[in-house]
C-alpha positions in Angstrom: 0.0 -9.5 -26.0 0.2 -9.6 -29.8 -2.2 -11.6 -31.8 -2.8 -12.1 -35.9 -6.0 -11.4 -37.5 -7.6 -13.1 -40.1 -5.6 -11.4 -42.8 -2.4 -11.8 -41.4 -1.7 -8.3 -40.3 -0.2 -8.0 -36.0 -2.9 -6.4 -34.4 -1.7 -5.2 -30.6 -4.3 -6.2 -27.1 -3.3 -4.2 -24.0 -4.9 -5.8 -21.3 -4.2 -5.3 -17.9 -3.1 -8.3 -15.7 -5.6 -7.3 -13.1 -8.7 -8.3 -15.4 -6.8 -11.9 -15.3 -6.8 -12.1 -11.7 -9.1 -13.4 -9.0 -10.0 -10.0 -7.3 -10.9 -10.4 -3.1 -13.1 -7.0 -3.1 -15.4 -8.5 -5.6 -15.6 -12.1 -3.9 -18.4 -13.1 -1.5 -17.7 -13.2 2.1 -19.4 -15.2 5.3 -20.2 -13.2 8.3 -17.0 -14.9 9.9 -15.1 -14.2 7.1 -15.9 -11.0 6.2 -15.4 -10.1 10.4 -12.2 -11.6 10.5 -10.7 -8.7 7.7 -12.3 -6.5 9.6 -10.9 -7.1 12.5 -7.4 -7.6 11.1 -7.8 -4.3 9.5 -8.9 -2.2 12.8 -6.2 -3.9 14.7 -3.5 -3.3 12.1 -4.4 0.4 11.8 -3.8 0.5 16.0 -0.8 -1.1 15.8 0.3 1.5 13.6 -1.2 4.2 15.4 0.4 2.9 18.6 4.2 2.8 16.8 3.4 6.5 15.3 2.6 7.6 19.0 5.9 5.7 20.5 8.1 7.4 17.3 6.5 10.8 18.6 7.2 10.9 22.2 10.5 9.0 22.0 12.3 11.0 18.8 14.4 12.9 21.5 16.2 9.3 23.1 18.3 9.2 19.3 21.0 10.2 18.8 20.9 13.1 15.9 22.6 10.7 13.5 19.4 8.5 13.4 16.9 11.5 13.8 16.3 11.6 10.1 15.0 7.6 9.9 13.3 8.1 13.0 11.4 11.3 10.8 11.0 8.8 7.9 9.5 6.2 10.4 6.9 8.8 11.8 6.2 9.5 8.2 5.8 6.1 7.2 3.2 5.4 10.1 1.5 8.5 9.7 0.8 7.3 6.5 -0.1 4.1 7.1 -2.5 4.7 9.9 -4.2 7.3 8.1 -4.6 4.3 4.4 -6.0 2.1 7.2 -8.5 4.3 8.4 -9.4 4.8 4.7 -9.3 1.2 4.2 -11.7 0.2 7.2 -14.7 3.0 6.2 -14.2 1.4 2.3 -14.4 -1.9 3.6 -17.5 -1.5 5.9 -19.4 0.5 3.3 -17.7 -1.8 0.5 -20.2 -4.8 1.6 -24.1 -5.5 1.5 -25.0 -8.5 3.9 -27.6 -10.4 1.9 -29.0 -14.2 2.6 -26.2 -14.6 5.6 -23.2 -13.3 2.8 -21.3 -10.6 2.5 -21.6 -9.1 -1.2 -19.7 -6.6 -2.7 -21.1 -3.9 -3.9 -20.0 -0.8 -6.3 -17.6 0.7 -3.4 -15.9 -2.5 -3.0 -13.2 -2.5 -5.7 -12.6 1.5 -4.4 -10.7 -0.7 -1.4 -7.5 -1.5 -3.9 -6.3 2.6 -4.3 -5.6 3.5 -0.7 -3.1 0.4 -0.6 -2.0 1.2 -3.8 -1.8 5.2 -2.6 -0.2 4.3 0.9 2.6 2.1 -1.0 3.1 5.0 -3.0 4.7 7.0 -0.2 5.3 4.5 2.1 8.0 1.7 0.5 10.1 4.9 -1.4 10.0 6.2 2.4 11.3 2.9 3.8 14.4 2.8 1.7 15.1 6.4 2.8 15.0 5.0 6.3 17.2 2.1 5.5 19.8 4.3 3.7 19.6 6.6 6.7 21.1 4.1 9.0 23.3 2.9 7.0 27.2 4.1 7.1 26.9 5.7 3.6 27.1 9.2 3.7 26.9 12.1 1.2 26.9 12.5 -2.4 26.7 8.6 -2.8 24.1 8.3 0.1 22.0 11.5 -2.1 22.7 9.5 -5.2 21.3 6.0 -3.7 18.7 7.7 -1.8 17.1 9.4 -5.1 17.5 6.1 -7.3 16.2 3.9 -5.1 12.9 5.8 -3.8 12.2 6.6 -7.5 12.8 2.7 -8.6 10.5 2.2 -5.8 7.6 4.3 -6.8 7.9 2.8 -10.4 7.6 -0.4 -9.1 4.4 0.3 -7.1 3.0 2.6 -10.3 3.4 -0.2 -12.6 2.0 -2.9 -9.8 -1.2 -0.5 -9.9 -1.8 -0.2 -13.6 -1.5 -4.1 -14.1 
């Protein structure tokens, strides 16, 4: 954002967004509350754990065409169940109960990188899975595949920095 100074002269401020914005690891949280995210975290990070294990023992039932989405899929899971794990031990360590609340404490803004880490890998691998489906096929599929996973990790990059 570009401001004046007294004398006239354009001074540049880089700020990033993320100061501006109301930050849930550094909020306050009631036992229920703070359970509940717990909870939805543990169970999430199953769930993914659960559709890694049915990608691994089922990989043989597709047909060769799809093999390569159903790689990117046990990737993308792998991944995922292994930021969640990461994103459970932050979360319980992230937190002090004091006077029946849940306050943050140092660790607690360490929560935000695994997401940002996890997304990283995980949404460029997702549009390899899509285009891996999909009926286009060499040097336009290559082409596609390379654009869009890069555009993808931009995207999450520049989400991260602000």
């Amino acid at each position: 954002m570009a401001t004046r100074s007294a004398g006239g002269s354009r001074r540049v401020e880089t700020m990033f967004l993320a100061q501006n914005r109301s930050i849930i690891e550094l909020q306050s949280f009631s036992p229920g509350q703070y359970d509940l995210v717990f909870y939805v975290l543990v169970i999430t990070g199953f769930g993914l754990f659960a559709s890694l294990l049915y990608s691994v023992t089922s990989r043989s039932e597709v047909s060769s065409r799809y093999r390569p989405a159903v790689l990117a899929s046990m990737c993308i899971t792998a991944v995922a169940t292994l930021s969640y794990a990461i994103l459970v031990i932050k979360w319980d360590s992230g937190f002090t109960l004091k006077d029946s609340l849940y306050v943050p404490n140092q660790e607690a803004l360490l929560t935000v990188v695994p997401r940002y880490m996890d997304w990283s890998i995980t949404v460029p691998l997702l549009l390899a899975e899509i285009i891996a489906v999909c009926t286009i096929a060499g040097k336009k599929a290559r082409n596609l595949r390379a654009a869009s996973m890069a555009a993808a990790f931009l995207m999450i990059f520049t989400g991260f920095i602000g």
